[in-house]
Biopython code that builds the backbone (N, CA, C, O; Angstrom):
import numpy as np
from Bio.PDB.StructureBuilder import StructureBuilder

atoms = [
    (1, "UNK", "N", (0.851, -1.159, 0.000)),
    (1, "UNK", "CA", (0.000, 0.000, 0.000)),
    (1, "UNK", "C", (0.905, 1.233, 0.000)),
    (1, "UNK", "O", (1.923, 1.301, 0.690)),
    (2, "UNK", "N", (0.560, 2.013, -0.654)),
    (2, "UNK", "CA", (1.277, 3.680, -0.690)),
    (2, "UNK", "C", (1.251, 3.971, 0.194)),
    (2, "UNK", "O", (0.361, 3.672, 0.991)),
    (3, "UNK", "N", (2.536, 4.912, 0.505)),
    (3, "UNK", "CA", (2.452, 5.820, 1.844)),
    (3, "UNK", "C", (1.709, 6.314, 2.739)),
    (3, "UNK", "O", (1.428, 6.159, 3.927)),
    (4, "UNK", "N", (1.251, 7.488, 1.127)),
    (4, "UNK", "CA", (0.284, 8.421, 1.292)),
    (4, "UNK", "C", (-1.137, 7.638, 1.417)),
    (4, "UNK", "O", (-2.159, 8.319, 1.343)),
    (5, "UNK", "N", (-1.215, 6.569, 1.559)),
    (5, "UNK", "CA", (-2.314, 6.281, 1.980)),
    (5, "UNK", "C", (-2.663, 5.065, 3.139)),
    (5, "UNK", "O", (-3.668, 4.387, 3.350)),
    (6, "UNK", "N", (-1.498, 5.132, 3.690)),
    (6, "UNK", "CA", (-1.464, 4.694, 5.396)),
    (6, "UNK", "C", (-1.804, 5.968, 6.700)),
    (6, "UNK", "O", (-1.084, 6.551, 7.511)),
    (7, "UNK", "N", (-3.834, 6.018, 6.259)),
    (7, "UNK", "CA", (-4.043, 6.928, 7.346)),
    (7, "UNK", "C", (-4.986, 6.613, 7.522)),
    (7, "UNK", "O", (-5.679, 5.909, 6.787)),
    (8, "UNK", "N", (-5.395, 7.307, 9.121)),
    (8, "UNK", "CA", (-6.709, 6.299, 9.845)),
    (8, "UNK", "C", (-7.575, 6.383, 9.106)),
    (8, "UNK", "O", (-8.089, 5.308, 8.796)),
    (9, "UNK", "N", (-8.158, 7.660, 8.471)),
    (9, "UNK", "CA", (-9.322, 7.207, 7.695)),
    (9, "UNK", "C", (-9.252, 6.329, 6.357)),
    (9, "UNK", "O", (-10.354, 5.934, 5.977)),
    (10, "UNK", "N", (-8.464, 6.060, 5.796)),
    (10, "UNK", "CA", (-8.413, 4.785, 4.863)),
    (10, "UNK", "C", (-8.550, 3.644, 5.738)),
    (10, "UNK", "O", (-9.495, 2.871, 5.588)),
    (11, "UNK", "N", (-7.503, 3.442, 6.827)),
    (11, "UNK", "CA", (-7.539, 2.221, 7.385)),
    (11, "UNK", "C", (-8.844, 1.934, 8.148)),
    (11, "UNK", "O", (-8.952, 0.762, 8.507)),
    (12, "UNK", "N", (-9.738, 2.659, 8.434)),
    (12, "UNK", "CA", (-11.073, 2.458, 9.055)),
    (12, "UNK", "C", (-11.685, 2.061, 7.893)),
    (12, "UNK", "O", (-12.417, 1.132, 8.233)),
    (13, "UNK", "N", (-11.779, 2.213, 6.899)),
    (13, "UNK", "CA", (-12.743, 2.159, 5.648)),
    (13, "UNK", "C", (-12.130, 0.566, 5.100)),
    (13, "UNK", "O", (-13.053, -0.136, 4.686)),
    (14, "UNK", "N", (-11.301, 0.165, 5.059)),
    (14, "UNK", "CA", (-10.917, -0.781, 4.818)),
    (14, "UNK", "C", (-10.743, -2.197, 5.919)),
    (14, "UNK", "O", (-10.356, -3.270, 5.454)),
    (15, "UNK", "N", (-11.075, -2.046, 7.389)),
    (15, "UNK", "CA", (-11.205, -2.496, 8.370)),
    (15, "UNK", "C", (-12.717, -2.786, 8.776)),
    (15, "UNK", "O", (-13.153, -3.667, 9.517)),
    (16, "UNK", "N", (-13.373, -1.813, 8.094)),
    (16, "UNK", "CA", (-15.093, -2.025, 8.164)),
    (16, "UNK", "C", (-15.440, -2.660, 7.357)),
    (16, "UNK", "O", (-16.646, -2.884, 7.450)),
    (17, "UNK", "N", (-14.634, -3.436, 5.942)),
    (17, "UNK", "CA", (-14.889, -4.682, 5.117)),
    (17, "UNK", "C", (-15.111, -5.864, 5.772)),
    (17, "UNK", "O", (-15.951, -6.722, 5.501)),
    (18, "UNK", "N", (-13.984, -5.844, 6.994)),
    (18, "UNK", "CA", (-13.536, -7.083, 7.290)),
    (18, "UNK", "C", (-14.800, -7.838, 8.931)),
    (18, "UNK", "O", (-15.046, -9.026, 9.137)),
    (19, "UNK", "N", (-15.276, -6.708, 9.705)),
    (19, "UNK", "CA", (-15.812, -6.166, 10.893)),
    (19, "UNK", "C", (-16.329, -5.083, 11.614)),
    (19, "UNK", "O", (-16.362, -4.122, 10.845)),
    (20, "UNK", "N", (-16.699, -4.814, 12.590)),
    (20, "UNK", "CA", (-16.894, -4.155, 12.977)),
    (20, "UNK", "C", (-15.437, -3.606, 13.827)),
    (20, "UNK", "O", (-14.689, -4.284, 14.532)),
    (21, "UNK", "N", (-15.341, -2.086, 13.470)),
    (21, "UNK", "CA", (-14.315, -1.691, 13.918)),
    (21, "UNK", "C", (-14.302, -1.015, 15.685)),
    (21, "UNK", "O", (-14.898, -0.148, 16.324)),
    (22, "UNK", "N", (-13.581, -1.705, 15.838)),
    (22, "UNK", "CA", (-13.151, -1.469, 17.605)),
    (22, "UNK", "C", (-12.028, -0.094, 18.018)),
    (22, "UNK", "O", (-12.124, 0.803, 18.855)),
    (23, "UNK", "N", (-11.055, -0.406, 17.084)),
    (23, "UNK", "CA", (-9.901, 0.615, 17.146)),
    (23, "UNK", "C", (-8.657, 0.867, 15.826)),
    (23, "UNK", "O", (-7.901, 0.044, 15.309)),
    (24, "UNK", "N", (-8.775, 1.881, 15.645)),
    (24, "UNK", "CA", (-7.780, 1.779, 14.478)),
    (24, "UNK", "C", (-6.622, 2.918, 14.120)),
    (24, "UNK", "O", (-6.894, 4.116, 14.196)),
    (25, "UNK", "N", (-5.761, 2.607, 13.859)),
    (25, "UNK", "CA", (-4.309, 3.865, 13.910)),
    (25, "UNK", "C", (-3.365, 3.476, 12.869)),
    (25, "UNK", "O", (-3.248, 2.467, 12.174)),
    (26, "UNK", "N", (-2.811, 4.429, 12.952)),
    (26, "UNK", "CA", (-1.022, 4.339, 12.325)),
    (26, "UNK", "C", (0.003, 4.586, 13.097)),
    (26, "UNK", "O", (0.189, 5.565, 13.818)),
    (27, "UNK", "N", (0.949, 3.272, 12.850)),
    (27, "UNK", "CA", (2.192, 3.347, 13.807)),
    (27, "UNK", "C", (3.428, 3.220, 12.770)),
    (27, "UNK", "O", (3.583, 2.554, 11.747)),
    (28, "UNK", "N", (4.307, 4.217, 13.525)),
    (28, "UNK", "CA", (5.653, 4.476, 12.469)),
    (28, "UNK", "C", (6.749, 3.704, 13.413)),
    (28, "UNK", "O", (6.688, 3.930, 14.622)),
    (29, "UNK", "N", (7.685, 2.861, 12.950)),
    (29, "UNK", "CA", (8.642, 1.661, 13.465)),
    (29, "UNK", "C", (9.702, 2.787, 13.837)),
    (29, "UNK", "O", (10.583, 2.432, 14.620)),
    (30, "UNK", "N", (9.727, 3.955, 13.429)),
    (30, "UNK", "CA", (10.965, 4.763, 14.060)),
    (30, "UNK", "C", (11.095, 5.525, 12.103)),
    (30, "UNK", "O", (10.827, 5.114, 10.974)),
    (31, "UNK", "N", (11.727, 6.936, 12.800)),
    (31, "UNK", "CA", (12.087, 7.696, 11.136)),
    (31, "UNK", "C", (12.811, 6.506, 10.368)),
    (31, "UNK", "O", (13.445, 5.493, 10.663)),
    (32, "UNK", "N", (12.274, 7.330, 8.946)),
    (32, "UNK", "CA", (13.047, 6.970, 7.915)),
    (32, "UNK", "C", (12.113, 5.227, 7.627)),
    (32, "UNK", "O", (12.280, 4.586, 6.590)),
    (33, "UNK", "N", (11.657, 4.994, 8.193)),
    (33, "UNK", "CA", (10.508, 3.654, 7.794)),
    (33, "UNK", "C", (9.266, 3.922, 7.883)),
    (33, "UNK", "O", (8.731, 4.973, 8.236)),
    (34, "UNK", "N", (8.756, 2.834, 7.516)),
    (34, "UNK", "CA", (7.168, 2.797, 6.450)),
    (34, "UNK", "C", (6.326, 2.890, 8.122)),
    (34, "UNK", "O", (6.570, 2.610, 9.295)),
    (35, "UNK", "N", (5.379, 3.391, 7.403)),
    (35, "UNK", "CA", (4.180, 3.288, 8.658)),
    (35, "UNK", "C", (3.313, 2.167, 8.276)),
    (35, "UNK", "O", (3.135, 1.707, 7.149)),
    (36, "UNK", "N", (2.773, 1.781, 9.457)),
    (36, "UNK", "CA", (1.721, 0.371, 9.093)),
    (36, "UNK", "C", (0.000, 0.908, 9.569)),
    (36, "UNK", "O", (-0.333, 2.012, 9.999)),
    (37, "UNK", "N", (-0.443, 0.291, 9.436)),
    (37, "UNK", "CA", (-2.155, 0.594, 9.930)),
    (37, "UNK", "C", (-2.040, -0.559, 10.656)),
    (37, "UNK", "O", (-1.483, -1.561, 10.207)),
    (38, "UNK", "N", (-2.664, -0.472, 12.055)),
    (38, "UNK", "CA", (-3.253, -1.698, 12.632)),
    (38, "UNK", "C", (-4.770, -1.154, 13.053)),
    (38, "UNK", "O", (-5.101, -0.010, 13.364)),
    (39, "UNK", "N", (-5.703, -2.542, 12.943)),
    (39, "UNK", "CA", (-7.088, -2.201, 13.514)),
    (39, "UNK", "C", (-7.476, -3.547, 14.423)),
    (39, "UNK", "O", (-7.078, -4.699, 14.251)),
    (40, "UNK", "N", (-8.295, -3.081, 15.350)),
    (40, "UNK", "CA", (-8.759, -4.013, 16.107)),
    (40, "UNK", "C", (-10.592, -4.428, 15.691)),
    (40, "UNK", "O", (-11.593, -3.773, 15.981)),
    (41, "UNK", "N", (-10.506, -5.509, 15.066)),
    (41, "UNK", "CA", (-12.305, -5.396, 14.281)),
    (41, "UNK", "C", (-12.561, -6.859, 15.478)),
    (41, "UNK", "O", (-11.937, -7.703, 16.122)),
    (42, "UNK", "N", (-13.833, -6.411, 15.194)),
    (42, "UNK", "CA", (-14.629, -7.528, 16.105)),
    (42, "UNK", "C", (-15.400, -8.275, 14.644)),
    (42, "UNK", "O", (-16.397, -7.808, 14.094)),
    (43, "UNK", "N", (-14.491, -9.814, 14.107)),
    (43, "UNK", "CA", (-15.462, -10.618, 13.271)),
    (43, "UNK", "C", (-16.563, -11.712, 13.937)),
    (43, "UNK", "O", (-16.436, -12.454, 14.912)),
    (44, "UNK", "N", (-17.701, -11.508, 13.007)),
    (44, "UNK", "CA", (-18.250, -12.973, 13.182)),
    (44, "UNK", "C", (-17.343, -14.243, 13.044)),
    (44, "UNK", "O", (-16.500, -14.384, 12.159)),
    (45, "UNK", "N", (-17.648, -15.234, 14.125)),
    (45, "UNK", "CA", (-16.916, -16.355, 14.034)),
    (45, "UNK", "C", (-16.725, -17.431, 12.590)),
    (45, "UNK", "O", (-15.796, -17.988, 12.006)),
    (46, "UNK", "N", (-18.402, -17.302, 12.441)),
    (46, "UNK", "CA", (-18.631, -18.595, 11.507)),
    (46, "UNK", "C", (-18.499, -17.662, 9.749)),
    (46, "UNK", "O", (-18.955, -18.070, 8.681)),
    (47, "UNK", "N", (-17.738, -16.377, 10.000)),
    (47, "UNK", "CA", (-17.486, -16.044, 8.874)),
    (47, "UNK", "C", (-16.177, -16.301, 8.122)),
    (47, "UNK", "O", (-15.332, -16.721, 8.912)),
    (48, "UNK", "N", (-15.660, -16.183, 6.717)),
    (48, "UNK", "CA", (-14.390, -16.869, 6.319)),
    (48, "UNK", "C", (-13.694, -15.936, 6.939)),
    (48, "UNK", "O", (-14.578, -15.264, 7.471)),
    (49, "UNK", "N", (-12.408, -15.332, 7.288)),
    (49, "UNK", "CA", (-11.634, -14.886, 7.106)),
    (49, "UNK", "C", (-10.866, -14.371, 5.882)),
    (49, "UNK", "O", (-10.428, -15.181, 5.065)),
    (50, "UNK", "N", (-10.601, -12.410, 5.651)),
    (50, "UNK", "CA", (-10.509, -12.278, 4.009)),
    (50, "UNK", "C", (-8.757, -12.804, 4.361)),
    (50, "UNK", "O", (-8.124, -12.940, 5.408)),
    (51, "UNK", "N", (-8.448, -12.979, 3.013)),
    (51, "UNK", "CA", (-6.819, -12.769, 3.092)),
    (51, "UNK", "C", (-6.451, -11.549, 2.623)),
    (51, "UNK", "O", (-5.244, -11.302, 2.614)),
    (52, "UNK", "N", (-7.288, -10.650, 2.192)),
    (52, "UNK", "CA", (-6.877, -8.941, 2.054)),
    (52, "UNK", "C", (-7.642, -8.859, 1.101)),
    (52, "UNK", "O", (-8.461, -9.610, 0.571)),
    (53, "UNK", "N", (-7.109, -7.377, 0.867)),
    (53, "UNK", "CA", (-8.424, -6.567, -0.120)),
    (53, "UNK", "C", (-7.554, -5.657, -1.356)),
    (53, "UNK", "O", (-6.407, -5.213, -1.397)),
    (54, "UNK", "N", (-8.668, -5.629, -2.279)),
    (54, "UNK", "CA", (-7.825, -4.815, -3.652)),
    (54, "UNK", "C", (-8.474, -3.769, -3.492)),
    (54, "UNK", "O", (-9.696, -3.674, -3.379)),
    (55, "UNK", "N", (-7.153, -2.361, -3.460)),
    (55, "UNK", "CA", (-7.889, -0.776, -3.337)),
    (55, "UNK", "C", (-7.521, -0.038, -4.498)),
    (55, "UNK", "O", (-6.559, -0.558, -5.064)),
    (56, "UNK", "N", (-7.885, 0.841, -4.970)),
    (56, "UNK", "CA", (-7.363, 1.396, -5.895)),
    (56, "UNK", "C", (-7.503, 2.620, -6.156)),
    (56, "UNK", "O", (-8.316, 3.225, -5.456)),
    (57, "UNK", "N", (-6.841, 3.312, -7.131)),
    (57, "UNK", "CA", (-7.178, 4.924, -6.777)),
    (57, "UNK", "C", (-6.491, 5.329, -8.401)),
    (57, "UNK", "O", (-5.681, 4.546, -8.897)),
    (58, "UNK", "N", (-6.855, 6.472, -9.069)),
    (58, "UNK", "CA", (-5.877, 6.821, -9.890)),
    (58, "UNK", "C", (-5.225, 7.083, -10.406)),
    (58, "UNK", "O", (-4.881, 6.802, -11.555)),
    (59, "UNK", "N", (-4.787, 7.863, -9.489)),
    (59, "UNK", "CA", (-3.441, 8.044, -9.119)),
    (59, "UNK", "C", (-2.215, 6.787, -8.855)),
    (59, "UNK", "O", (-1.207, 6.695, -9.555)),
    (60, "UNK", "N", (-2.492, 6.013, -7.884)),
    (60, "UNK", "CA", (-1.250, 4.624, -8.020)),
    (60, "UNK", "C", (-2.090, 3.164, -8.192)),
    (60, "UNK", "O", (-1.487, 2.180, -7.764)),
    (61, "UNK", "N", (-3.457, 2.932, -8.794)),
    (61, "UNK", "CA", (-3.567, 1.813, -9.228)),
    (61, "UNK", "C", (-4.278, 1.023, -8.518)),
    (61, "UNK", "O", (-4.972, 1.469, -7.604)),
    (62, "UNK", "N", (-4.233, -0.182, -8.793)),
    (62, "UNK", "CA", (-4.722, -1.321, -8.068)),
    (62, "UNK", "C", (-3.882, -1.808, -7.251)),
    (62, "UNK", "O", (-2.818, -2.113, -7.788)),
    (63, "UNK", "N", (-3.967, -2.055, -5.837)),
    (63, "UNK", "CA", (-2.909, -2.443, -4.862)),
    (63, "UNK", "C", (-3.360, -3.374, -3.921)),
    (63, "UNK", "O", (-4.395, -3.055, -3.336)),
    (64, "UNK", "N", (-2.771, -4.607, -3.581)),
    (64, "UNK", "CA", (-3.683, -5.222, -2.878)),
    (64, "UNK", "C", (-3.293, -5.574, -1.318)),
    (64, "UNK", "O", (-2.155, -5.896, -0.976)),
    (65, "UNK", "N", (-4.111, -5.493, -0.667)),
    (65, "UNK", "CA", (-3.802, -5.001, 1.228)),
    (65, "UNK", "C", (-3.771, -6.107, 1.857)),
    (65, "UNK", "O", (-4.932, -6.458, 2.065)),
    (66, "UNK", "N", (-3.050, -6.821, 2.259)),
    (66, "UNK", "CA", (-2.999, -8.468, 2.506)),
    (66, "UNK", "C", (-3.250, -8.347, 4.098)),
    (66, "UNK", "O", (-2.547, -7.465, 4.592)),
    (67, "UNK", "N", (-3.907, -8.877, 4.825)),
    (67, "UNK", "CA", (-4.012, -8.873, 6.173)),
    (67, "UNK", "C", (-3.030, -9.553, 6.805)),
    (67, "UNK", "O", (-2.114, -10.150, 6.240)),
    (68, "UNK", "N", (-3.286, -9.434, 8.472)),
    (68, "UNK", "CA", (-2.504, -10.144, 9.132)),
    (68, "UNK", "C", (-3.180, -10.048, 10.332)),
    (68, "UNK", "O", (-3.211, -8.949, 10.884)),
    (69, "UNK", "N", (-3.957, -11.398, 11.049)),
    (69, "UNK", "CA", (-4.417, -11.700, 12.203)),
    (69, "UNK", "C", (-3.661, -11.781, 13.677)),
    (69, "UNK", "O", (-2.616, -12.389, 13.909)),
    (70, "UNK", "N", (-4.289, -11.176, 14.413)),
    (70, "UNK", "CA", (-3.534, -11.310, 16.083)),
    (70, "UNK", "C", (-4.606, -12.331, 16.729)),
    (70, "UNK", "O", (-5.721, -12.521, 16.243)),
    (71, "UNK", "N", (-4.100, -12.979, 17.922)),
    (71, "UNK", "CA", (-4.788, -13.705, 19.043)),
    (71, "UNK", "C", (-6.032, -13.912, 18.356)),
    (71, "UNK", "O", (-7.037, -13.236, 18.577)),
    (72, "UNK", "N", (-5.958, -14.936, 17.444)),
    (72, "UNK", "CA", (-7.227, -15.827, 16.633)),
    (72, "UNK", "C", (-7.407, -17.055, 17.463)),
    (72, "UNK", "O", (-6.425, -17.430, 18.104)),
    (73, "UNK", "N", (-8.529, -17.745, 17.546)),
    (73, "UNK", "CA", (-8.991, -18.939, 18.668)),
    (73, "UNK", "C", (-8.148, -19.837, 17.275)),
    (73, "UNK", "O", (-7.660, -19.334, 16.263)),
    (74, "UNK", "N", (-8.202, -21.284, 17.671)),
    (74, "UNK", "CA", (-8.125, -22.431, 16.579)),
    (74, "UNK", "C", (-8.513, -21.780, 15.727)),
    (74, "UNK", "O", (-9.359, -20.907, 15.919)),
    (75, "UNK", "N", (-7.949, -22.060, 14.462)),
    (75, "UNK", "CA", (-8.116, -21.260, 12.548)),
    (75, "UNK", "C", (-7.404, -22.306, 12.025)),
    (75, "UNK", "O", (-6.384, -22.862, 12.432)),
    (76, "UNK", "N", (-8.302, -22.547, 10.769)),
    (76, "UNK", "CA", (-7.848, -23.554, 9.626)),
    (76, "UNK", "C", (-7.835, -22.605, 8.406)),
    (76, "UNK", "O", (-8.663, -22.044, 7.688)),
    (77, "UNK", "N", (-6.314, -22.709, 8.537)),
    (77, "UNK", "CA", (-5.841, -22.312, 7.119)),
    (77, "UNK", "C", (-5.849, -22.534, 5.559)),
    (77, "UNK", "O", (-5.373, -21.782, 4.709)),
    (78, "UNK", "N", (-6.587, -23.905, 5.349)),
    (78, "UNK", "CA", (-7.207, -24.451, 4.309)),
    (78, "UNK", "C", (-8.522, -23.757, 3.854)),
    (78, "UNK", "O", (-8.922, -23.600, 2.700)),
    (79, "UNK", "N", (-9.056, -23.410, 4.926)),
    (79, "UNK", "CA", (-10.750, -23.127, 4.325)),
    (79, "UNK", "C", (-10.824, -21.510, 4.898)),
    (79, "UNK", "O", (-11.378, -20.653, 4.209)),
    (80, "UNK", "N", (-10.243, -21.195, 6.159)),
    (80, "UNK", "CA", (-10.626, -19.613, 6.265)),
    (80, "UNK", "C", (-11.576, -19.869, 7.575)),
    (80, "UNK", "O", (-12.279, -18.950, 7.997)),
    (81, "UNK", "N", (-11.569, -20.764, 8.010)),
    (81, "UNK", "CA", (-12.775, -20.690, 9.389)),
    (81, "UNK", "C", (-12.172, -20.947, 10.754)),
    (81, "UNK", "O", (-11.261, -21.710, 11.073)),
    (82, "UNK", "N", (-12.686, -20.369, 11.260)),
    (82, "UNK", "CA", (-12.402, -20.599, 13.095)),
    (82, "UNK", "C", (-12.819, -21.664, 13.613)),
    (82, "UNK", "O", (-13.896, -22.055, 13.162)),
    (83, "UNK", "N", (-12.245, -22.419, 14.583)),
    (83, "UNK", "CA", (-12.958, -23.422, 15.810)),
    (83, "UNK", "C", (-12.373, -24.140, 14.909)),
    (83, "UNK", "O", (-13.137, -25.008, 15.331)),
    (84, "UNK", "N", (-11.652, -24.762, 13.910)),
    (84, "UNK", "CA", (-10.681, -25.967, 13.678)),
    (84, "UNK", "C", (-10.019, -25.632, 13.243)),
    (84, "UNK", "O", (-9.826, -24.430, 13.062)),
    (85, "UNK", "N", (-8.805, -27.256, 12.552)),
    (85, "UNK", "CA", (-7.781, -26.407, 12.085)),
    (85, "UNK", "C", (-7.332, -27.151, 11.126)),
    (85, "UNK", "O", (-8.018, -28.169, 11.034)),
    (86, "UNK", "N", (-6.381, -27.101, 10.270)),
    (86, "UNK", "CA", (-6.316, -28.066, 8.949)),
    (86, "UNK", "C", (-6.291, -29.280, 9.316)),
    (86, "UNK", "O", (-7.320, -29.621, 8.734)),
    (87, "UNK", "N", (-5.984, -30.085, 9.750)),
    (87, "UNK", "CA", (-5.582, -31.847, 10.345)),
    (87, "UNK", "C", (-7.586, -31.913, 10.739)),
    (87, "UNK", "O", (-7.997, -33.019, 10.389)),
    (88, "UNK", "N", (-8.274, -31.384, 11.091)),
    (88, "UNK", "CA", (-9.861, -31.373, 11.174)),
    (88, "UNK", "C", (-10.919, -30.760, 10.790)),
    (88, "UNK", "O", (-11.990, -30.494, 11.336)),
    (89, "UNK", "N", (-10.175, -30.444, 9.090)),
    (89, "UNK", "CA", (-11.391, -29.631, 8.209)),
    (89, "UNK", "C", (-11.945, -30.823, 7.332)),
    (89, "UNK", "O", (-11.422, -31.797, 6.790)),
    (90, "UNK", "N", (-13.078, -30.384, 7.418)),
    (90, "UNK", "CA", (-13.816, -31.378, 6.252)),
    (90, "UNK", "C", (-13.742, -31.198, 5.415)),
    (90, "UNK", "O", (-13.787, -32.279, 4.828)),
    (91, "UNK", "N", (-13.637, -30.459, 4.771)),
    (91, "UNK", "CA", (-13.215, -29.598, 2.854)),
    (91, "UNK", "C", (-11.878, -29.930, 2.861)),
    (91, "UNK", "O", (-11.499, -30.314, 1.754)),
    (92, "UNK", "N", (-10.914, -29.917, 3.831)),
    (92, "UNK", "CA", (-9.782, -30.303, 3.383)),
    (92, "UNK", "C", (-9.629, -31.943, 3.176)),
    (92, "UNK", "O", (-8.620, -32.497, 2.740)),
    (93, "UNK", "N", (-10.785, -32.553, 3.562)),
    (93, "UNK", "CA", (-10.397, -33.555, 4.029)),
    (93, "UNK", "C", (-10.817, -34.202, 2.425)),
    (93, "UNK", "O", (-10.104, -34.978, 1.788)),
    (94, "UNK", "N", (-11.967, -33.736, 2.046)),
    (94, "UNK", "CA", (-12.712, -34.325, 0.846)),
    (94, "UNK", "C", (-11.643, -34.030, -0.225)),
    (94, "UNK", "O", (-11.136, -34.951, -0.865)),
    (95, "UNK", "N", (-11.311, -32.766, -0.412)),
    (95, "UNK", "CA", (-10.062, -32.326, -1.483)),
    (95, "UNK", "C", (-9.298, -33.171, -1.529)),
    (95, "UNK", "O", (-9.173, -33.731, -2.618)),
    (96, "UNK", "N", (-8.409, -33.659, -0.307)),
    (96, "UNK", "CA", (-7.307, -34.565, -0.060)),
    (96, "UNK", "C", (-7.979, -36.002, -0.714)),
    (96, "UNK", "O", (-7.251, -36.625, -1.487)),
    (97, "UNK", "N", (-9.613, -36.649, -0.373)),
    (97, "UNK", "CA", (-9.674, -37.287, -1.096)),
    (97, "UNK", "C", (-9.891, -37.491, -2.842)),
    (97, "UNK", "O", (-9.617, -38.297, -3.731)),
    (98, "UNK", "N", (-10.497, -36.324, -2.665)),
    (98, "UNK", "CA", (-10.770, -35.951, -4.401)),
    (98, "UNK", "C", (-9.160, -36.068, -5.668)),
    (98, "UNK", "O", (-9.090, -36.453, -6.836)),
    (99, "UNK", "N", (-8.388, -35.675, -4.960)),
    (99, "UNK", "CA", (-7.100, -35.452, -4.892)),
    (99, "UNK", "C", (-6.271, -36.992, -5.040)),
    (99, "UNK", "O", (-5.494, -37.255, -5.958)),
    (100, "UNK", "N", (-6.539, -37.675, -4.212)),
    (100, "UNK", "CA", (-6.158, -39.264, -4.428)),
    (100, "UNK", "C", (-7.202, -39.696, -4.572)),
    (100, "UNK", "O", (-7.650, -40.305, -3.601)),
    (101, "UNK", "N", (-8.009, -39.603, -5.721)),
    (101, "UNK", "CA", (-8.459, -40.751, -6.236)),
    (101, "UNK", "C", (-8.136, -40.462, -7.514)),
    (101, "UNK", "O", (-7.803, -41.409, -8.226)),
    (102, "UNK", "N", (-8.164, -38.875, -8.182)),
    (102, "UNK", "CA", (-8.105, -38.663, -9.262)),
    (102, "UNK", "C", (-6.578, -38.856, -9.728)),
    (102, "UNK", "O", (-6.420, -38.822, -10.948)),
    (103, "UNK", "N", (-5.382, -39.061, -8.909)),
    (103, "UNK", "CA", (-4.074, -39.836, -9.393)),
    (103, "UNK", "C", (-4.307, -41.096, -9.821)),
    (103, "UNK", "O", (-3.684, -41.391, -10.841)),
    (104, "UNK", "N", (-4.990, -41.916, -9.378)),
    (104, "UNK", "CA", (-5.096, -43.054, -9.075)),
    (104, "UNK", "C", (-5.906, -43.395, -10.228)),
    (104, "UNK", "O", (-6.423, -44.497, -10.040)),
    (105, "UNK", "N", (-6.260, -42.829, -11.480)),
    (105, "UNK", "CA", (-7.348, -42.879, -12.890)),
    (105, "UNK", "C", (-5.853, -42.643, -13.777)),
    (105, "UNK", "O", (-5.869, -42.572, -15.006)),
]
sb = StructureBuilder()
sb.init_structure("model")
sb.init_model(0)
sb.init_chain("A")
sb.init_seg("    ")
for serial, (resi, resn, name, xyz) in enumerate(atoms, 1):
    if name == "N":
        sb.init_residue(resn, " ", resi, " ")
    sb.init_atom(name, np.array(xyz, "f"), 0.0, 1.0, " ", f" {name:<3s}", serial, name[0])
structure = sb.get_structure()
């Protein structure tokens, strides 16, 4: 994401995709480095999880905002859902079979 557009009000607008927003800012790691946005959203459980979002402007384009989760309960990284985890998803599990049987033709 552009610089110039690591500021709370982008990062609220883009944090209200994901949840309901709890808290949201920009923190700079020290001069001379990039600033980040962090937000604190409150998701529904039984919803997927995004892996980020495409913003764009026209001035610099299409850019795409990849998330990054804090203190998540159990999450399965195969499917995007909470309360399990890959070794006990069922979609992963069917794929994996779909997957060996169709070698096996």
């Amino acid at each position: 994401m552009p610089e110039h557009c690591k500021i709370t009000t982008l990062g609220r607008k883009i944090a209200a995709r994901v949840g309901k927003i709890m808290e949201c800012n920009v923190f700079s790691t020290g001069p001379g480095r990039k600033n980040f946005l962090k937000a604190s959203v409150m998701i529904k459980i039984e919803d997927l999880l995004k892996e980020g979002l495409n913003i764009g402007s026209k001035r610099d384009g299409l850019t795409k905002v990849e998330f990054k989760y804090e203190r998540l309960p159990t999450f399965c990284y195969f499917c995007g859902r909470i309360r399990h985890d890959v070794a006990n998803c069922e979609i992963a599990e069917v794929e994996e079979e779909h997957i060996s049987s169709s070698k096996k033709v």
